[in-house]
MDAnalysis code that builds the backbone (N, CA, C; Angstrom):
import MDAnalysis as mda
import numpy as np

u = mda.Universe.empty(348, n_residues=116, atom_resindex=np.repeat(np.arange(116), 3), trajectory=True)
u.add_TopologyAttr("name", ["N", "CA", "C"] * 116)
u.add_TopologyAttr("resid", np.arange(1, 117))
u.add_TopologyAttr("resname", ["UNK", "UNK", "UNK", "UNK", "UNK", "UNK", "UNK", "UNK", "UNK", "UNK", "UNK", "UNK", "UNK", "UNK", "UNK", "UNK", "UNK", "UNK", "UNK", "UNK", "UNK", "UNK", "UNK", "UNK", "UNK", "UNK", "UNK", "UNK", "UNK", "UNK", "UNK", "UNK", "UNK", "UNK", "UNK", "UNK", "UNK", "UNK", "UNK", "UNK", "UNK", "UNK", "UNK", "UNK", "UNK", "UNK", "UNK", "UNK", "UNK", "UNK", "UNK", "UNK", "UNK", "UNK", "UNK", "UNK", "UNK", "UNK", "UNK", "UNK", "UNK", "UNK", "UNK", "UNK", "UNK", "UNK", "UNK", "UNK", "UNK", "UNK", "UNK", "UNK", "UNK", "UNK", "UNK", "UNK", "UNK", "UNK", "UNK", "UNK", "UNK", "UNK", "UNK", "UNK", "UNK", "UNK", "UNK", "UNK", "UNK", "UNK", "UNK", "UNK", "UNK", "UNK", "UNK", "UNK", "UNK", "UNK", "UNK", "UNK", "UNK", "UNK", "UNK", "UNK", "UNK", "UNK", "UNK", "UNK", "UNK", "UNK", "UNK", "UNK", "UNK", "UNK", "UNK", "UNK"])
u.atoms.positions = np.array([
    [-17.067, 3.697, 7.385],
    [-16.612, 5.074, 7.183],
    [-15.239, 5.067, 6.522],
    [-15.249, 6.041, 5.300],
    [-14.193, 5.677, 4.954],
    [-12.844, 6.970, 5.461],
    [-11.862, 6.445, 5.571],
    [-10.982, 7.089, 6.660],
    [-9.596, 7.634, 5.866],
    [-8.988, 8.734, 6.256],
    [-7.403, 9.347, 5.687],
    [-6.599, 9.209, 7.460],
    [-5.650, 8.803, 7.236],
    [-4.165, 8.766, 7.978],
    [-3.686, 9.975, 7.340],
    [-3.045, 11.527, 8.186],
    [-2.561, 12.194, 7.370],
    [-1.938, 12.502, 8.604],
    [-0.708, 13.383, 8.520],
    [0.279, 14.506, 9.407],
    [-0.140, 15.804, 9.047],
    [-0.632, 16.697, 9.793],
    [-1.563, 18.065, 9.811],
    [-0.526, 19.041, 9.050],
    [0.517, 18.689, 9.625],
    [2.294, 19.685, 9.415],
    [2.639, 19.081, 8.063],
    [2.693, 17.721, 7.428],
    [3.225, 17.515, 5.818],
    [2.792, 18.248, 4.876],
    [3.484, 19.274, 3.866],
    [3.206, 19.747, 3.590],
    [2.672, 18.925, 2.073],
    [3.205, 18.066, 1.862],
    [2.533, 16.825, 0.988],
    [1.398, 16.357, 1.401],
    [0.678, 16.120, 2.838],
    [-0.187, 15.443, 2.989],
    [-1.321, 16.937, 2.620],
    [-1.342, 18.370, 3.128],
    [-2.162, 18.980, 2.531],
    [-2.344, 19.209, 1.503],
    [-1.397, 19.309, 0.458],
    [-1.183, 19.733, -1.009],
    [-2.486, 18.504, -1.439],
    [-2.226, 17.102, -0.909],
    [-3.196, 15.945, -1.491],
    [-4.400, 16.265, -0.733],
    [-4.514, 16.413, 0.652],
    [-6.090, 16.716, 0.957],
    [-7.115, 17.793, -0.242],
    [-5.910, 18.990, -0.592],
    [-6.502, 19.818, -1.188],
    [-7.171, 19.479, -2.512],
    [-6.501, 18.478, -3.314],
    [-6.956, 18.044, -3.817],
    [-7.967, 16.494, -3.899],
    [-8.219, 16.716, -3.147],
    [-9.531, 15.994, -2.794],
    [-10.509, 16.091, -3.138],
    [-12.471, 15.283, -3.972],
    [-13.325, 15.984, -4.231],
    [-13.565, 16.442, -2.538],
    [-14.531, 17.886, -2.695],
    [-15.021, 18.005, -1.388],
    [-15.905, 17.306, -1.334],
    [-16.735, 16.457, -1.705],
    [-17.686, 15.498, -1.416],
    [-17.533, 14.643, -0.501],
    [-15.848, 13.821, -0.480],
    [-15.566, 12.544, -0.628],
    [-15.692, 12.338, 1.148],
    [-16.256, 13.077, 1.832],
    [-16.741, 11.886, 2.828],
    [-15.953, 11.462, 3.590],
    [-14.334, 11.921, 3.529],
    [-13.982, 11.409, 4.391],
    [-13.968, 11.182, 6.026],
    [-13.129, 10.685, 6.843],
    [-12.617, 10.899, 8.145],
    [-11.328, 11.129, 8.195],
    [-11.502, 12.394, 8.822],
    [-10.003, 13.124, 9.019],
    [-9.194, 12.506, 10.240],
    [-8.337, 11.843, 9.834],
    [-6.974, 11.822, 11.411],
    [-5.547, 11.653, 11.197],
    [-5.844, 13.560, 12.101],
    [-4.425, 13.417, 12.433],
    [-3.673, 12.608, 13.107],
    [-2.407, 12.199, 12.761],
    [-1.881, 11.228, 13.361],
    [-0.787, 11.442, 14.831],
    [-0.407, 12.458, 14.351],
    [0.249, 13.878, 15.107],
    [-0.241, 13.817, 16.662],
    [-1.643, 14.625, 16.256],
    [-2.868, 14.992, 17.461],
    [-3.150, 13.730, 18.100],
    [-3.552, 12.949, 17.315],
    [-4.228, 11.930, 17.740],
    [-3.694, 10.336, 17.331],
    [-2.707, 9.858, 18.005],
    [-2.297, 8.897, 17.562],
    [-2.442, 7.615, 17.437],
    [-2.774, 6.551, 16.290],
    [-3.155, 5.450, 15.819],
    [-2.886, 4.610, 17.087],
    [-3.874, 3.575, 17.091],
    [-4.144, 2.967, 17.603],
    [-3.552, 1.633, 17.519],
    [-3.256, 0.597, 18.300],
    [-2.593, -0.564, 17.685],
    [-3.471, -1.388, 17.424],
    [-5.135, -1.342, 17.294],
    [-6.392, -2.077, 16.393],
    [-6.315, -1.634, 15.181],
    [-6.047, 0.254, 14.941],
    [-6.321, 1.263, 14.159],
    [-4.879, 0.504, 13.222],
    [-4.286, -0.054, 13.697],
    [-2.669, -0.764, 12.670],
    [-3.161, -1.685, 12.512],
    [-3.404, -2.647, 13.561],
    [-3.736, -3.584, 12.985],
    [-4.706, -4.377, 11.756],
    [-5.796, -3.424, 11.976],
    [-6.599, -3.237, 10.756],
    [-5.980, -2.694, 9.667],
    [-4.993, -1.927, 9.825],
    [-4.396, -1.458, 8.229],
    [-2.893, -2.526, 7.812],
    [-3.017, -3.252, 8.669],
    [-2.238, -4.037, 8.624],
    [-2.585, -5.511, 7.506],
    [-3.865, -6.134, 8.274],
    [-4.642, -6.882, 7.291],
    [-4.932, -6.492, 6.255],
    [-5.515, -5.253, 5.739],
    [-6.124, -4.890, 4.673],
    [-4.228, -4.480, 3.397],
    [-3.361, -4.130, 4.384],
    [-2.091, -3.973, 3.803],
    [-1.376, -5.611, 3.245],
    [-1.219, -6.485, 4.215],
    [-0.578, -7.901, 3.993],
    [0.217, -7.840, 4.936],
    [1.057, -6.801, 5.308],
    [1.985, -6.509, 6.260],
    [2.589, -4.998, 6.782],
    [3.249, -5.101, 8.307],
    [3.174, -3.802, 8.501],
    [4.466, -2.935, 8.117],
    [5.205, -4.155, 7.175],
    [6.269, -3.461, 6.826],
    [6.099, -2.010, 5.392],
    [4.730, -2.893, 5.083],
    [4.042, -1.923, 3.619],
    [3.862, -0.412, 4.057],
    [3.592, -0.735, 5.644],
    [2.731, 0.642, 6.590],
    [4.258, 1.237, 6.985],
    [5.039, 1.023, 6.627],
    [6.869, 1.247, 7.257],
    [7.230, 2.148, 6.159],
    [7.545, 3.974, 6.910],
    [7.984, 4.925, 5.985],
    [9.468, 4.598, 6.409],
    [10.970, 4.525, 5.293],
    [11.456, 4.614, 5.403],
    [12.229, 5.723, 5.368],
    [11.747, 6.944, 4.762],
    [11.953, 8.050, 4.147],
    [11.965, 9.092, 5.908],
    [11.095, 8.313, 7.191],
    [11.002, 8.983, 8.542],
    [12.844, 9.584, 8.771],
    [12.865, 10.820, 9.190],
    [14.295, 11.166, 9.537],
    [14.516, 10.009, 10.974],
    [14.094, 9.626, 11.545],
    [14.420, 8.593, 12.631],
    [15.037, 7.531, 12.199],
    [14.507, 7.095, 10.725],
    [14.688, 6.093, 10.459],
    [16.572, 5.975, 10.465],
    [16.687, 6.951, 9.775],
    [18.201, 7.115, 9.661],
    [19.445, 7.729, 10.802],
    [18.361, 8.272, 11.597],
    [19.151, 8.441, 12.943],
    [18.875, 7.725, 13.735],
    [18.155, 6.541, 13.745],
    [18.436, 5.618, 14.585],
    [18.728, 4.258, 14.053],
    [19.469, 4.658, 12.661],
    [20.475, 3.449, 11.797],
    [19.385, 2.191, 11.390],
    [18.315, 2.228, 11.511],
    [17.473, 1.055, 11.248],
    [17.745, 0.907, 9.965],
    [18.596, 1.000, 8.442],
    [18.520, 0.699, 7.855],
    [19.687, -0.501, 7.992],
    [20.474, -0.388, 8.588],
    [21.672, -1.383, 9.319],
    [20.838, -2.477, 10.178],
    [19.446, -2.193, 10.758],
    [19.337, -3.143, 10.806],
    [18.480, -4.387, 10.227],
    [18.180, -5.493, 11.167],
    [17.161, -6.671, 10.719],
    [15.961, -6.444, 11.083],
    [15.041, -5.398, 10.337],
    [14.073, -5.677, 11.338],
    [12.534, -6.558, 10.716],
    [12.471, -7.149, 11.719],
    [11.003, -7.602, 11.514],
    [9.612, -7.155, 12.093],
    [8.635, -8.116, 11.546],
    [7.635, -7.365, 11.562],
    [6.557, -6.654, 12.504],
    [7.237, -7.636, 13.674],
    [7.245, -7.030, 15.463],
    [7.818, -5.614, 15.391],
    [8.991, -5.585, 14.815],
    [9.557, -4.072, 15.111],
    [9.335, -3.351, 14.464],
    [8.110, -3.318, 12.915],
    [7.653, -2.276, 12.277],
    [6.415, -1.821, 13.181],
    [5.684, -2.895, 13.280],
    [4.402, -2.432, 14.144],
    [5.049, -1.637, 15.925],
    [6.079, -1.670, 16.247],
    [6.573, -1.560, 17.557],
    [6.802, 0.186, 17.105],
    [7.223, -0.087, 16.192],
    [7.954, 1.860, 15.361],
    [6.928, 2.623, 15.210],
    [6.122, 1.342, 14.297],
    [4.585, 2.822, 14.014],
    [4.320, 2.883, 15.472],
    [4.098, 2.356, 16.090],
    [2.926, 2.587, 17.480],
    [3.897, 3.694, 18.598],
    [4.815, 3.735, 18.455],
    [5.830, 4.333, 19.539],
    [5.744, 6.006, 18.467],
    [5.946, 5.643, 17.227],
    [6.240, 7.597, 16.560],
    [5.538, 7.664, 15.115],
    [4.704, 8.244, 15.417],
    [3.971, 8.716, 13.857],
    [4.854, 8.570, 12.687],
    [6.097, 9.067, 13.043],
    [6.309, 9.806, 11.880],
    [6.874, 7.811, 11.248],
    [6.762, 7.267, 11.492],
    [7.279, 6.056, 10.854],
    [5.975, 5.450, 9.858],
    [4.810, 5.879, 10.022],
    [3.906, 5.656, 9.096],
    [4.029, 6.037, 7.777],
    [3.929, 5.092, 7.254],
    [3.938, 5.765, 5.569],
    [2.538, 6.800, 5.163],
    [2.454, 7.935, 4.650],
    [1.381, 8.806, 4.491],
    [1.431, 9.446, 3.738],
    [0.303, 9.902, 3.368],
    [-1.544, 9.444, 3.849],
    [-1.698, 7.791, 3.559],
    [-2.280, 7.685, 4.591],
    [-2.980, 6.246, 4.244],
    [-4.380, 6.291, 4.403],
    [-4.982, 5.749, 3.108],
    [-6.610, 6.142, 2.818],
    [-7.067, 4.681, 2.801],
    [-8.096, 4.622, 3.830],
    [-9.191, 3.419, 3.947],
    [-10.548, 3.750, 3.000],
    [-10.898, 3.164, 2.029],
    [-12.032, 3.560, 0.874],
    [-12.378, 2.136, 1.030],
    [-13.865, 1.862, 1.288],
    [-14.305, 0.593, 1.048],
    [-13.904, -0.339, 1.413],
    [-12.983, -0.600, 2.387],
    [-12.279, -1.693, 3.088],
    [-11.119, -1.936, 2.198],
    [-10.536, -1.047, 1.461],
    [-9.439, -0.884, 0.464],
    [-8.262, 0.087, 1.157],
    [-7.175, -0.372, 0.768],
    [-6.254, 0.513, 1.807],
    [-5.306, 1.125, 0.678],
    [-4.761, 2.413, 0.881],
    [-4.052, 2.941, -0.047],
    [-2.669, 3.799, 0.716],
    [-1.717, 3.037, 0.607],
    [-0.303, 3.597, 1.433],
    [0.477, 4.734, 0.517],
    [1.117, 5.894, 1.025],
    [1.685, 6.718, 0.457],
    [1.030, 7.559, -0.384],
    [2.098, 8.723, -0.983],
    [1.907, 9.479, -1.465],
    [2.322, 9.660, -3.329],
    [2.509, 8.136, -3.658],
    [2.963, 8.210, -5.227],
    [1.601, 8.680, -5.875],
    [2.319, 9.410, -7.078],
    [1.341, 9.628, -7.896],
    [0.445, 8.788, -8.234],
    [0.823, 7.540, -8.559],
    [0.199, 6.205, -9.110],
    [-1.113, 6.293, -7.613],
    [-0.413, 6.141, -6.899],
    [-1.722, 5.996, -5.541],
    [-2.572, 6.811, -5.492],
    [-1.928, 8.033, -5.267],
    [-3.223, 9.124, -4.952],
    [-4.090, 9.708, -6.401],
    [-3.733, 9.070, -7.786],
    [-4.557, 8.980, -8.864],
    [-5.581, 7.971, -9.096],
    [-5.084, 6.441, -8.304],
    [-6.235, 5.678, -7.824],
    [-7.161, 5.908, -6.859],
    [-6.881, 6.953, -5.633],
    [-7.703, 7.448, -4.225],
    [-9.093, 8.731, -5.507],
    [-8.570, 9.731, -5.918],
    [-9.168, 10.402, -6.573],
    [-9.995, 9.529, -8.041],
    [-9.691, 8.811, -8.234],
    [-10.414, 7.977, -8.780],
    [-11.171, 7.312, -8.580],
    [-11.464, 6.640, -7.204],
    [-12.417, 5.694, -6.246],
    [-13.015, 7.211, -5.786],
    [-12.965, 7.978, -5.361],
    [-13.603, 9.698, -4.626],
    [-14.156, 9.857, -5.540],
    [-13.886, 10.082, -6.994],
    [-14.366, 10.937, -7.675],
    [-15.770, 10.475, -8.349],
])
């Protein structure tokens, strides 16, 4: 099944659902409502290389809780996503055992391209 990581409230992550084919089949999860799993990472973890790829730095936490000061490794990216959504980079789209992080244009023109 192929699967979307989205935040219900980004107003980026709907603007991209909307443009979505309606065909495409996905599985919707909120991350918000319903929060990832540490298999549900870990699997996007493998299919990523690492969970620092899955590491939004752009999260307002990130900067109020100075993590750019620090060292962190890759224990403490997977420790961040699993403790607060908002540290996920998003949407993250599972297509075919293919994983697609963020919201660059470049990405979500390859997601609508594999959908379409």
């Amino acid at each position: 099944m192929n699967k979307i990581y989205y935040l219900a409230s980004c107003d980026t992550c709907r603007k991209i659902i909307k443009s979505l084919p309606e065909d495409s089949q996905l599985e919707y999860h909120d991350i918000k409502q319903n929060p990832i799993t540490e298999a549900e990472l870990d699997q996007m973890q493998q299919l990523a290389g690492s969970y620092e790829a899955l590491f939004s730095r752009k999260a307002q936490l990130y900067k109020s809780m100075d993590l750019k000061n620090k060292n962190l490794t890759e224990s403490d990216y997977k420790k961040y996503i699993l403790e607060h959504y908002t540290f996920l980079s998003r949407p993250v789209f599972i297509i075919d055992g293919k994983i697609y992080i963020g919201n660059s244009q470049k990405n979500i023109a390859e997601v609508l391209k594999v959908l379409g």
